[in-house]
C-alpha positions in Angstrom: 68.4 -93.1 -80.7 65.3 -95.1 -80.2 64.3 -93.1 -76.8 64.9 -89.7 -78.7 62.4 -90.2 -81.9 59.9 -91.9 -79.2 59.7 -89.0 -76.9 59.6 -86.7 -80.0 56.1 -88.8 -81.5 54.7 -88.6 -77.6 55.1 -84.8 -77.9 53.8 -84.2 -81.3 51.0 -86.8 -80.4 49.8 -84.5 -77.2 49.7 -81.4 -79.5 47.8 -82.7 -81.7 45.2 -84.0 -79.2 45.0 -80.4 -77.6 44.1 -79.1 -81.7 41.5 -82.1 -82.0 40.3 -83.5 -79.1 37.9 -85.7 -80.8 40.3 -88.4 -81.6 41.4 -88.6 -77.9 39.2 -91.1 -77.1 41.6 -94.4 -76.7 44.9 -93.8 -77.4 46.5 -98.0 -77.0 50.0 -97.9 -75.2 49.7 -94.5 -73.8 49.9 -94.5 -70.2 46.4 -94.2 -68.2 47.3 -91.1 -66.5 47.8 -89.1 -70.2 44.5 -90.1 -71.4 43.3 -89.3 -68.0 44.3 -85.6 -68.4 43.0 -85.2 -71.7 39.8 -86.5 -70.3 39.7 -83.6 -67.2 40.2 -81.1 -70.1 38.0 -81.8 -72.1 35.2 -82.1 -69.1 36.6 -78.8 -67.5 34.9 -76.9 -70.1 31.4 -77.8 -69.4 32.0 -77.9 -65.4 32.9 -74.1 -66.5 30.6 -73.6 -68.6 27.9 -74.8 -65.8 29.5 -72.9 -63.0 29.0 -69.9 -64.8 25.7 -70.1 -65.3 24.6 -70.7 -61.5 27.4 -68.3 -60.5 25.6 -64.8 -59.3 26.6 -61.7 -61.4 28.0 -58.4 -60.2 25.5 -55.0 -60.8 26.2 -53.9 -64.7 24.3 -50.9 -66.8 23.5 -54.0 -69.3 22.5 -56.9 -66.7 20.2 -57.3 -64.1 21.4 -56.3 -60.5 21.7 -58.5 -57.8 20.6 -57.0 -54.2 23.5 -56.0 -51.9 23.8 -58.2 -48.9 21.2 -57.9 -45.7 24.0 -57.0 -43.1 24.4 -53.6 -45.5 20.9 -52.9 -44.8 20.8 -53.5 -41.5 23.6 -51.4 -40.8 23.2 -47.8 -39.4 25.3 -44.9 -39.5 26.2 -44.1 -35.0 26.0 -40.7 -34.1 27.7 -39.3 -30.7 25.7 -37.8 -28.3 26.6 -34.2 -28.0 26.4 -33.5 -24.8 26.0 -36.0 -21.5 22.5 -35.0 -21.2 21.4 -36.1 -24.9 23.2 -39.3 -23.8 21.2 -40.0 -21.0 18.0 -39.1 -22.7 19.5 -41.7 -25.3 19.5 -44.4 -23.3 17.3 -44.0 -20.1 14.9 -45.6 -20.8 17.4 -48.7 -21.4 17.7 -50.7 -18.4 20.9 -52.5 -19.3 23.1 -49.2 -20.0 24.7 -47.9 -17.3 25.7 -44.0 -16.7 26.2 -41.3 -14.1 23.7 -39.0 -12.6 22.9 -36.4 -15.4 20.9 -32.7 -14.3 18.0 -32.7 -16.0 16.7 -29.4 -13.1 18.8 -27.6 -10.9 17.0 -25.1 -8.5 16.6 -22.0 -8.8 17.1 -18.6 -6.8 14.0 -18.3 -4.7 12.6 -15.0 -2.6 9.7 -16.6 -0.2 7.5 -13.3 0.9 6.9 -14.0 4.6 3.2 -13.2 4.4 2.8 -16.1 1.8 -0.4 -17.9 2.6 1.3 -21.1 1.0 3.7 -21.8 3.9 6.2 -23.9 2.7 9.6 -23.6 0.0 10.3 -25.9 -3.0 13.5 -26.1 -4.3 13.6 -28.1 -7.5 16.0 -30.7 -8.2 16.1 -33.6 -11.0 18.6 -36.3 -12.8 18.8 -39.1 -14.8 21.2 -41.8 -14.3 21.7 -45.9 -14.5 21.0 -47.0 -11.2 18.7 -44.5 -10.0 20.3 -41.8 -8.4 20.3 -40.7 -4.9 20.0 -37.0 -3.6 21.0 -34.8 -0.5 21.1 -31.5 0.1 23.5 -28.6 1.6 22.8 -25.4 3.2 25.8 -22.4 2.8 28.0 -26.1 2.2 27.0 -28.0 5.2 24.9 -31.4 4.3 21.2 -30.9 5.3 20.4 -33.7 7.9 16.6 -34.2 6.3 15.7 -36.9 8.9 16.2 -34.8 12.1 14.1 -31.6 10.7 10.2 -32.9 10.5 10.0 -29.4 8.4 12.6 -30.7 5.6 11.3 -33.3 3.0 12.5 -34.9 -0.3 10.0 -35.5 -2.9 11.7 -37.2 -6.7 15.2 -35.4 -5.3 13.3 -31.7 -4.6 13.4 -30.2 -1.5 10.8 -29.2 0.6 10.7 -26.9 3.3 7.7 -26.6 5.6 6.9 -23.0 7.7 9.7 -21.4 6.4 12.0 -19.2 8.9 14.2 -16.9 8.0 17.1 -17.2 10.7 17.0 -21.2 10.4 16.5 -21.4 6.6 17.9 -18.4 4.4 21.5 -19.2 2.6 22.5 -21.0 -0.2 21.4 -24.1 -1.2 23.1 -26.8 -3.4 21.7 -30.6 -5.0 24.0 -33.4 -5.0 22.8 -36.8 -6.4 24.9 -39.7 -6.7 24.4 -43.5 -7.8 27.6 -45.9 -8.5 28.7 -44.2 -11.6 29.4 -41.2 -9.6 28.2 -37.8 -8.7 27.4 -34.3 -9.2 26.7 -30.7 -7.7 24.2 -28.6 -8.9 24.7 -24.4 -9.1 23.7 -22.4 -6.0 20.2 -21.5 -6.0 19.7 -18.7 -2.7 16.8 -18.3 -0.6 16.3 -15.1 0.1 13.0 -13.6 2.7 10.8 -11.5 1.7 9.1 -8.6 3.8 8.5 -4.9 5.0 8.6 -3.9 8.4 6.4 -1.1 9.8 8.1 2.0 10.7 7.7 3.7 14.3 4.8 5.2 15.5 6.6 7.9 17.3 6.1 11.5 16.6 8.4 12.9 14.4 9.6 16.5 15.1 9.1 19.4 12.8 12.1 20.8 11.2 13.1 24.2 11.0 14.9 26.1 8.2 15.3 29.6 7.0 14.3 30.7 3.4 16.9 29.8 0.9 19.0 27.7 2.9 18.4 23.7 2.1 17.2 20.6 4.7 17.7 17.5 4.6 14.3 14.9 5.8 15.4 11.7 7.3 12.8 8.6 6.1 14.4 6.2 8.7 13.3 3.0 7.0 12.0 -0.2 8.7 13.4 -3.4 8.2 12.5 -5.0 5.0 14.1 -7.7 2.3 15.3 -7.7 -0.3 14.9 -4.1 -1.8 13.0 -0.8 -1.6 11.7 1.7 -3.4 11.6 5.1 -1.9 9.3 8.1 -2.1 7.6 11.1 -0.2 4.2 12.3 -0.1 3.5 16.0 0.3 0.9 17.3 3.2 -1.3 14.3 2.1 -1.8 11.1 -0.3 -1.4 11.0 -3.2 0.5 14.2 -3.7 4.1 12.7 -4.4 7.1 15.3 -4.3 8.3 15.7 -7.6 11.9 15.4 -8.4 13.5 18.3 -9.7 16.4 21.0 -9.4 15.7 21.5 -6.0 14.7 18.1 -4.7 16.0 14.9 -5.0 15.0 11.5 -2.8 17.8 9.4 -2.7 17.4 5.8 -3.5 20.1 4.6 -1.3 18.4 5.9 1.9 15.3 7.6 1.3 16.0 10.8 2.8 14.2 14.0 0.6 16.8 16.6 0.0 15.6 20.1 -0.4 18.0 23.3 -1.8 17.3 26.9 -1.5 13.8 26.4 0.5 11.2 28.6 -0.2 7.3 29.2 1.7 5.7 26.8 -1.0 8.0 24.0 0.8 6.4 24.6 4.0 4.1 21.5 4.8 4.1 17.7 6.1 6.4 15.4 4.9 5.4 11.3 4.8 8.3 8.9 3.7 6.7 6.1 1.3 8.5 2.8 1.0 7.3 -0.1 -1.3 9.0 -3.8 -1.5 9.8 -4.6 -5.1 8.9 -8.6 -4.6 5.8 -8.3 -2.7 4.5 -4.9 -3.5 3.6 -4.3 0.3 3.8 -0.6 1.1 4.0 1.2 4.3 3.9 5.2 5.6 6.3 7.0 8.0 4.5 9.4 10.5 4.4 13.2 9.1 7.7 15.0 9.7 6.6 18.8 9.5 8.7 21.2 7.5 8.2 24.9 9.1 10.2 28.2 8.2 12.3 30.0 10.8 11.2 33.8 11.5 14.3 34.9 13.8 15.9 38.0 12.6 20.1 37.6 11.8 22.8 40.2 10.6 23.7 37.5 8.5 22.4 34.4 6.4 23.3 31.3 5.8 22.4 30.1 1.7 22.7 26.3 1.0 22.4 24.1 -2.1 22.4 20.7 -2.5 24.9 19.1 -4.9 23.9 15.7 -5.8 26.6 13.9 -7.8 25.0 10.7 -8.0 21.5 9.5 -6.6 23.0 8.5 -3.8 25.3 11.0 -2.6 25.0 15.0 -1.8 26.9 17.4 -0.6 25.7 20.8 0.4 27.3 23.7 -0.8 27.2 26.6 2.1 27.5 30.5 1.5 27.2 33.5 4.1 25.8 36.7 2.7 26.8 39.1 5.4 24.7 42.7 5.5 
């Protein structure tokens, strides 16, 4: 009975410690470790209450805001590169970033004229990559042996050739560049010759014709790269046949076609070809255009059909009288 009202005065005692904490200061024949707690609780509101005051604050519209940590700032948004070559311009000039060859130039298609005073051929070629990369060349797909061939030299990955010939060097050309990472082929770039031969310097015959039939006048081109342009000069330069219902040059061959002749038509005929790359322009000899006087029962009347500007067909009719 005596345990029961002694645990009931402890209790109340406690409670009324919490309510005034004032007279907590020496409780006799309390256990130590009671007053002890009452002690920490009463001190654990000024450790609080100094806590909070060296305790930073979070950002508020009413307090002062406290600067975000320095890894936030120092932090910066990655963007991809879009392409391999905006990679490589990224980080070439860092020496401790490794990548595969990258084309910055690939050559082009190039037409050397043969009368070039400049006797030699570049073909361009350029790439980044982490090593350095390495370049070779092939010709039609065959590797370009540059050491053997005192004309071929490599200058930065470009190829140079020296006295250019057109049976040893004409083709297509390719630029392959390699360093550990791995390697690539550039497009084809062809190298084409450029000239214009001279024509013969033997005598043409003269051609004969009747009035109203139609002739054909054979140019005969020389040899020439890449292509022509084809025209024909009447009884002297610069008197250029004209084009029209009756004549026509085709552009595929060069010969003049003529329908339905008449005595105006009668003259010397020069064939004119001119090299679209080099502008170089040479004459045929005179091919002589003369009418035919022989009496017939009979005549033969020819027009040319031209379908296209590079193909006729003569239409042929016989007046008989």
């Amino acid at each position: 009975m005596f345990t029961s009202w002694g645990f009931l005065f402890l209790v109340c005692f406690v409670l009324f410690c919490f309510v005034f904490p004032e007279y907590s200061e020496a409780v006799p024949g309390l256990p130590t470790s009671y007053a002890a707690i009452l002690r920490i609780k009463s001190g654990s509101s000024s450790l609080a209450s100094s806590n909070s005051k060296n305790r930073p604050r979070l950002s508020s519209p009413s307090l002062g805001s406290v600067p975000s940590p320095g890894w936030r700032e120092a932090a910066q948004p990655y963007n991809s590169p879009t392409n391999l070559y905006h990679f490589s311009e990224a980080f070439k000039h860092d020496e401790n970033v490794n990548y595969g060859p990258v084309f910055v130039q690939e050559p082009d298609d190039v037409i050397f004229p043969t009368d070039s005073e400049e006797k030699k051929v570049s073909l361009n070629c350029q790439a980044h990559g982490n090593p350095t990369p390495t370049y070779r060349w092939l010709r039609n797909g065959t590797e370009i042996d540059v050491e053997s061939d005192y004309r071929y030299s490599l200058i930065e990955g470009s190829l140079i050739i020296n006295n250019p010939n057109e049976m040893k060097d004409s083709g297509q050309y390719q630029c392959l560049t390699t360093n550990m990472f791995g390697s690539i082929l550039s497009r084809e770039a062809v190298l084409q010759f450029a000239y214009l031969g001279n024509f013969s310097g033997r005598t043409r015959s003269a051609v004969s014709v009747r009035e109203g039939q139609g002739v054909v006048l054979m140019c005969s081109p020389p040899l020439h790269s890449p292509e022509i342009i084809y025209s024909w000069v009447f009884n002297e330069f610069p008197s250029f046949v004209a084009e029209d219902s009756r004549r026509f040059i085709s552009q595929e061959t060069g010969n003049l076609y003529i329908s339905k002749v008449q005595k105006s038509d009668v003259g010397s005929y020069i064939c004119l070809v001119k090299n679209t790359v080099t502008n170089a322009r040479v004459l045929s000899p005179p091919t002589p255009l003369t009418l035919r006087n022989d009496e017939k029962n009979s005549f033969l009347s020819n027009v040319w059909i031209c379908r296209t500007q590079y193909y006729c067909q003569m239409q042929v009719t016989t007046v008989m009288f």
